[in-house]
Structures are given as C-alpha cells and as structure tokens.
C-alpha positions, 0 to 999 in steps of 0.5 A: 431470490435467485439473484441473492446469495445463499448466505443470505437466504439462510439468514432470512429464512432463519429470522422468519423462523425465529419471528424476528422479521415477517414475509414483508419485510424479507421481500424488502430487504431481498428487493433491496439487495437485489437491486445493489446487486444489479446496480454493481459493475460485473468486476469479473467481465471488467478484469477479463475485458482488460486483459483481452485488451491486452492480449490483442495489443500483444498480438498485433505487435507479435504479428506486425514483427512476423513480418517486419523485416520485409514491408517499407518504411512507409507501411511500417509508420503506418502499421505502428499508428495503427494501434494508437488510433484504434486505442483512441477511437475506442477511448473516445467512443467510451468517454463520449457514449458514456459507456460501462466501467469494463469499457472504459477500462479496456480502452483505456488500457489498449490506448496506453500500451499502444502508446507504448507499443508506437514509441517504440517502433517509430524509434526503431523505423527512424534509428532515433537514439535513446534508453529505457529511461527516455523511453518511460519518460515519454510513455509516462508524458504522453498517457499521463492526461488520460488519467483525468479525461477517460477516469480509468482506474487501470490508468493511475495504477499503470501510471504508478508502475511506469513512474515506479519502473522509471524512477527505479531504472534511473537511480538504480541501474541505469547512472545512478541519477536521482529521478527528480521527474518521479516526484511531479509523475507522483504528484499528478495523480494526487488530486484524482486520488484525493477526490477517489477519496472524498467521493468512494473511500470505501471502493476498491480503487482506493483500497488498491491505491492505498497500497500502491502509491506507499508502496512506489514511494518506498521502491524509489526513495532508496535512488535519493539517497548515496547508500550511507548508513544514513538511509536507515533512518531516512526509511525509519522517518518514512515509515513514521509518515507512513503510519500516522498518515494512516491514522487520518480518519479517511484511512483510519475508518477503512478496513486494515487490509484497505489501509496500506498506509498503517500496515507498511508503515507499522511493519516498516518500522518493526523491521528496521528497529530490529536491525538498529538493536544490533551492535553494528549500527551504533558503532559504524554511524558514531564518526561516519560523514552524511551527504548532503542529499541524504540529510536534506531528505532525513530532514524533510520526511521528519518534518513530514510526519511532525506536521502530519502528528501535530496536524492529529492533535490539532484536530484532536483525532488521536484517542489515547496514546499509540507508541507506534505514531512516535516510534520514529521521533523516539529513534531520531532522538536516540539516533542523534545522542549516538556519540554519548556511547553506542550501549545506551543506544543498543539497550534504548532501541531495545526497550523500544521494540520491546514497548512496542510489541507490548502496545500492539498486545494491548491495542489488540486487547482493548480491539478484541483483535487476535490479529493485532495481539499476535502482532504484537506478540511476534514482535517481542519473539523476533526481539528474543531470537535476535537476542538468541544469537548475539548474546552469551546467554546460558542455553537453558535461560534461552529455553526459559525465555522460548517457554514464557513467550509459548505460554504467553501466547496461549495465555493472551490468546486464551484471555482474548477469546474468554473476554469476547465471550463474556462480551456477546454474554452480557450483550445478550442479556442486555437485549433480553433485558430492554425486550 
C-alpha cells in the first residue's frame, strides 16, 4: 500500500482489528483508491509546469529588451512573433496529441502571455498609439476563442482577470467610461461554465470559478454606476443575487468554501446593512436625485434576484424560510417609504440585522454547524458595537449588553456541541440496536 495515505491505512487496520472488514475486502478498497489515486492529474507538476511556462515568456521578454535598442526593425518583428508562434505550436501539439492537463495548461498560459507580450512590442516597433485599455481589449479579443478549442482552465481564469483589470481601468482610472464591452467578455465564458458545471461540480475548476466570476462581477459594477448614494442599494440588490444564486441546488450541494456565490452574497449583505443602520444614510438619500444609469441597473439587478427567488419557488427548491434570500427585497422596500421619516428606517434596518444574526444562529443550530452559529452570533455583535458609539447609552448598560452577547456565546456554542453529542449518542444505540 505504498501509494495510500497514512490515514487511511490506520483506518483499515482499525477495522480488521475490530472484525468490521476482512483482509479481502481491505484489498478492495486499497485497490480502489489506488487506482483514483493514479487516475487523478499531478496538480503539483500541473502548478509548477505553469508557472515554468510563465517564467520562460518572462525571460525571453527580459533578454530580447537587453539587447533591443541595437537590432533592426526587421529582426525586432521577427523576435516579437517568436513568442507567439512557439506558444501556438506547443498549443497545438497539446490539443492535437491530446496530451496531459499539465500540457494543456502550460501552453495555454505561455500562448496567452505571448499574446500579450507581441501586442506590445509590435506597438512600440511601429510607434502605433493607444492606452491600457485598447491594449486589454485586444489581448482579451484575441485569447479569448482559446477558451473553447484548447479547454484550459488557466484560459477563463486569466480571461476574467483581463476583463476585470479592463473593465476596472476604463470606469475607474482611466475617463470614467462605462466598460459595455466587459458584460460580452463576461458573458463569453457562461456557457464552458455551465457546461463545467453540468459535467464536474464538484472539481476544482468550478470551486474557483465560483468565486472569481462574483468576485469580477462586484470589482467592476462600481464603473456603472455615477457615485451617488444610490449605488448602495444597487450592491444590497447585487448581493440578493449573489446569494439566492447560491441557493440553486448546482451551489447549493457544494461544499460552503466552493460556493462563493452564498458566501459573498451573505457577507455582502451583512456589511452594507450595517452601514444603512447609521443616521447618515436615510437623511442624505431623503431628497437626493438619481441618475439615470444608476436607476436602470438598481432596477435590473432586483428583478434579477426576483426571477432568480421565484424561479426557487417555482421549482420548489427552497426547504423553510431563509431571511437571508429576502433581505434585499425587505431593503428596497424600506428603502422606498424613506420620505415617511428616516427614524423608521434607522429602527427597521436595525431589527433587520438583528433577525438576520438570530436566523444564521438557528440555521447553524438546525445544521449543527459552529461556523454558521458563530456567524450568526458576530452579526448581533457588530450590531451592538455600531450601536456602542452612535448612542448615548450608560456605560454600564453597554457593559451589561457586552456580557450577554459573551454569555450568549458560550451558551449557544455549549448547547451546539451537547446536541451533537446526544446525536452520535442516539446513532450509536440505534446500530447497536438493528445488529
């Protein structure tokens, strides 16, 4: 058994010594894990076979500028192809030869940063004029149909970083344009990813893909919009899709730390409530005008969590009631009765985190889940200490209220624990029971 872990041979050995398991079946499950283990791609040679492409594209590109100033136009065009073509004929022997993962992704990665690397120095051979942002947009043109033909992983994740640092540099630094081309560069990855996810939910690739692409999506929604107070709520209706999104059950049957999409959006939500439990918000919105832009896609990413909720009921996914799918519908709601006075706004949004903490510590109860307990627990903390400092509470109720949240910590955490005990309690008296 060389080949097997360690933890798992001290579990076989401990079930033939308790006669659970017989020496046949061992070798069984020894052979099967054996051949997974073979059958699984090397992800250490896979990482160190990428990043040895990278360093080589780096220097190639180091030593041609060593000596750059003194060879001919001529050469230089030849030398800034060189790159390219030797990415591409890696590329397609790897596609053609149908070779290993580590191949693929090491010439797909040296392909796209030649890419890169040619761009730029046919533009600065010919004097061609342009920015940063014309450069990523023909990089992120060119690279992008490698996606589908060579299937790299490497290829989307490097995608999404160009469009993100594209969509990012245009509406952020560059004219303050809003990066229209960023939504058809998002879009062309959709389908390999929803293939990825029909074909291998559970690999990696999508666990990452779960968090980059929400991740992009929040980088870059901040250029669409003029910068009013108004972009709070577009993230709170953001956020809301964020999160039901990760309640379809290809997320939701993934492990928490593959599914990006509940994480950011619960997190995402959690934070900017907090901020609209302060005063400033509801007294600066009460007579502010919108843009237009800033309306239209309020509008639109609302809608999208409504169809993405009702799509839920309608396929009669949702098990219970989880505050957390409709916090930002609760938000719109109160967000849009602002002129009655911002004092029922202040208390409601209050209560609202204060709901919210007290459902993630029953989901964590009815999960047996620590984490989502604690959760919910660091939630009506955050609450109490942003009421700490904008209130005129007595110094000694503030220490009452920090004690009870202490004591409620240990008490939930304590009664968690005590039910999981009674729980592999009674299990085990049932297997007793039906042997």
């Amino acid at each position: 058994m060389p080949s097997m872990n360690s933890k798992l041979e001290r579990q076989l050995a401990e079930l033939l010594e308790a006669d659970i398991i017989n020496s046949d079946t061992a070798q069984k499950i020894t052979a099967f894990y054996s051949t997974k283990e073979q059958s699984k791609p090397n992800r250490l040679f896979t990482i160190f076979g990428v990043l040895g492409a990278l360093l080589s594209g780096l220097g190639i590109i180091l030593i041609m500028a060593h000596n750059w100033d003194d060879m001919p136009r001529n050469l230089k065009t030849i030398i800034a192809f060189l790159p390219l073509v030797t990415g591409q004929i890696a590329s397609a022997y790897s596609f053609l030869r149908k070779k290993s993962s580590t191949w693929v992704e090491a010439s797909a990665t040296f392909l796209i940063v030649s890419v890169g690397a040619t761009i730029s120095l046919v533009s600065q051979i010919y004097n061609i004029p342009g920015n940063l942002s014309d450069f990523l947009f023909v990089w992120i043109a060119i690279t992008a149909p490698l996606i589908y033909i060579v299937r790299s992983t490497l290829a989307v994740v490097i995608h999404l970083v160009l469009c993100t640092w594209y969509a990012g540099y245009l509406g952020y630094s560059y004219r303050g344009d809003i990066p229209w081309w960023y939504l058809l560069q998002l879009a062309w990855v959709i389908p390999y990813y929803i293939g990825l996810l029909k074909k291998r939910p559970e690999s990696n690739t999508v666990g990452l893909l779960n968090w980059l692409i929400p991740l992009s999506g929040l980088t870059v929604l901040g250029t669409f919009t003029n910068g009013d107070t108004l972009v709070l709520l577009m993230y709170l209706a953001l956020f809301g899709l964020f999160y039901n999104m990760g309640q379809i059950p290809f997320f939701k049957n993934l492990k928490l730390r593959r599914n990006g999409y509940t994480v950011i959006g619960s997190l995402g939500t959690i934070f900017l409530l907090i901020i609209l439990t302060f005063e400033w918000f509801w007294k600066d919105t009460i007579n502010e005008f919108y843009h237009s832009t800033d309306l239209v896609f309020t509008a639109i990413l609302f809608l999208a969590g409504i169809a993405i909720l009702g799509y839920l009921h309608l396929k009669k996914y949702l098990k219970g009631f989880n505050l957390f799918q409709y916090a930002f519908l609760v938000m719109g709601f109160l967000y849009l009765t602002k002129h009655f006075g911002s004092i029922y706004g202040i208390i409601l949004t209050n209560i609202l985190v204060a709901a919210l903490g007290l459902s993630a510590v029953r989901m964590g109860i009815n999960k047996n889940s620590f984490g989502i307990l604690n959760y919910g627990l660091l939630i009506i903390t955050a609450l109490i200490i942003c009421r700490f400092f904008d209130t005129n509470l007595d110094f000694v109720f503030r220490g009452v209220l920090f004690i009870s949240v202490g004591a409620g910590f240990f008490i939930a955490n304590y009664f968690l624990l005590k039910k999981q005990g009674e729980n592999v309690i009674s299990s085990t008296s049932n297997t007793e029971s039906h042997e």
